[in-house]
N, C-alpha and C positions, 0 to 999 in steps of 0.2 A: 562387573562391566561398567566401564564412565560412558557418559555422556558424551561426544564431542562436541565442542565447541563450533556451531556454523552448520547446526543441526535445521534439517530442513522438514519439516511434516505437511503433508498434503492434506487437505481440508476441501468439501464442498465449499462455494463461492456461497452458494446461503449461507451456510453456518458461520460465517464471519460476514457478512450481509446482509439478513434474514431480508429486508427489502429493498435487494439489489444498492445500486450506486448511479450517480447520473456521470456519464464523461463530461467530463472538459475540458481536458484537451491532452498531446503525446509530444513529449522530445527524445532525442538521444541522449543519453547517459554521457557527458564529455568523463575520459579520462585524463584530468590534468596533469601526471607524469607522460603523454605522448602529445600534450598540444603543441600546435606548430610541425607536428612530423605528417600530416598527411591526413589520415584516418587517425581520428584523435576519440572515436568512439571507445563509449568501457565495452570490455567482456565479459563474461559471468566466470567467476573461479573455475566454479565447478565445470560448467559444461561447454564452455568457451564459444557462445552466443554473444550477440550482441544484446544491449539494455538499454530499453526503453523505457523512459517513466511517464507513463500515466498518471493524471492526475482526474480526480472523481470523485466527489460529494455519497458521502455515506445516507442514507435514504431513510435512514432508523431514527424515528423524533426520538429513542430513548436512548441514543448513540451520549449524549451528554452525562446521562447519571453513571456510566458506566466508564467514564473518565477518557472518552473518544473523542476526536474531532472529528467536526463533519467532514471537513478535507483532506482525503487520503491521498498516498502517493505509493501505487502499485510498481514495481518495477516488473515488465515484461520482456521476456527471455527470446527474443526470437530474430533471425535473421533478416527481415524487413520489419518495417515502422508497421505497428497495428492499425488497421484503419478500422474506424468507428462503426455499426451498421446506423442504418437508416432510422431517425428518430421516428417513436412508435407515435409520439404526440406532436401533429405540425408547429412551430414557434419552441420548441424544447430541444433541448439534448438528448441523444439519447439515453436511456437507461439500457444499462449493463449489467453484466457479471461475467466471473472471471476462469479461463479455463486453465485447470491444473494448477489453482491452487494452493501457494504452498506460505507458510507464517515458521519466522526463526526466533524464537524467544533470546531476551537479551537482559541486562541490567544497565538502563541509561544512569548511569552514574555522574552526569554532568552539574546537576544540584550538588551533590557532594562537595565539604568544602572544609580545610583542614582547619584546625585551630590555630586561634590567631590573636595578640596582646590578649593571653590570658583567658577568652573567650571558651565554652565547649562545642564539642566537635558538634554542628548538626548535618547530619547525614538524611537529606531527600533522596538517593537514590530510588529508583522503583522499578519493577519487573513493567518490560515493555516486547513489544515485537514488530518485526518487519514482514513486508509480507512480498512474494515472485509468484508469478503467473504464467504460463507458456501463453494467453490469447487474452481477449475480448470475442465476445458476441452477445447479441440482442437476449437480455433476460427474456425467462423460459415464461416467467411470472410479472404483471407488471404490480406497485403496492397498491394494496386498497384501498380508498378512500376514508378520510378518517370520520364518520357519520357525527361522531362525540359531541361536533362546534355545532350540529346543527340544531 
C-alpha cells in the first residue's frame, strides 16, 4: 500500500502544542488564480471549505531546540472567519488551541540546490509539515508558570 501524497493525520492540538499557542490574529486565504472575479477566497481540495489562516505564537520555551518557530500559521477549514474567544489574561491575547487537528508531512526542498561551476551538490532539503484545523477555542489548560527564574 503507498502513501498518498496530501496525506492528512489528526492529532490532539496538545500534542503539537503541549502549551497551547496565543492568537494573533485571522485572514482569508486569497486564491490568486480567481482575484478580481468576485470571491477570490481559497478552498480546501479536499473538502471545499473555505481557509482561513491563522496566525499564533507557539507557547513551548522548548519550541526552538526542536527546530520550531514560535510563529505558526494554522490554516482553518471552515465556512466563516474564526473568531477568537475571550482573552483568559486582561491586556493579553488569547490563548488557544485547536479543533480537529490535523499535520501533512512534506519535504521542503527549497535549500536544495543543483550543482553549479563545478561546485558539489549540497542538498538542505528537510522533513517539514503543515498543519488544518476545523476551529479555534479558549484552551482546556492554560501554561504554567515557569518557577525555574525565580
Amino acid at each position: 500500500m503507498a502513501i498518498q501524497m496530501g496525506l492528512r493525520v489528526e492529532i490532539p492540538s496538545i500534542a503539537a502544542f503541549p502549551n497551547n499557542a496565543l492568537f494573533l490574529g485571522v485572514q482569508a486565504e486569497t486564491d490568486f488564480d480567481k482575484r478580481g472575479q468576485g470571491d477570490d477566497q481559497a478552498r480546501d481540495k479536499q473538502t471545499g471549505q473555505r481557509v482561513w489562516t491563522v496566525t499564533a505564537m507557539d507557547l513551548d520555551p522548548d519550541a526552538a531546540k526542536f527546530g520550531r518557530n514560535a510563529q505558526i500559521k494554522v490554516k482553518v477549514l471552515a465556512e466563516h472567519q474564526p473568531v477568537p474567544p475571550a482573552s483568559q489574561i486582561p491586556g493579553y491575547p488569547p490563548v488557544i488551541e485547536f479543533e480537529g487537528l490535523q499535520f501533512t508531512p512534506y519535504v521542503d526542498d527549497k535549500k536544495c540546490r543543483a550543482p553549479q561551476d563545478g561546485r558539489q551538490h549540497k542538498c538542505k532539503a528537510q522533513q517539514t509539515y503543515s498543519f488544518r484545523a476545523t476551529g479555534i477555542r479558549a484552551a482546556s489548560t492554560l501554561p504554567a508558570a515557569d518557577d525555574s527564574a525565580a
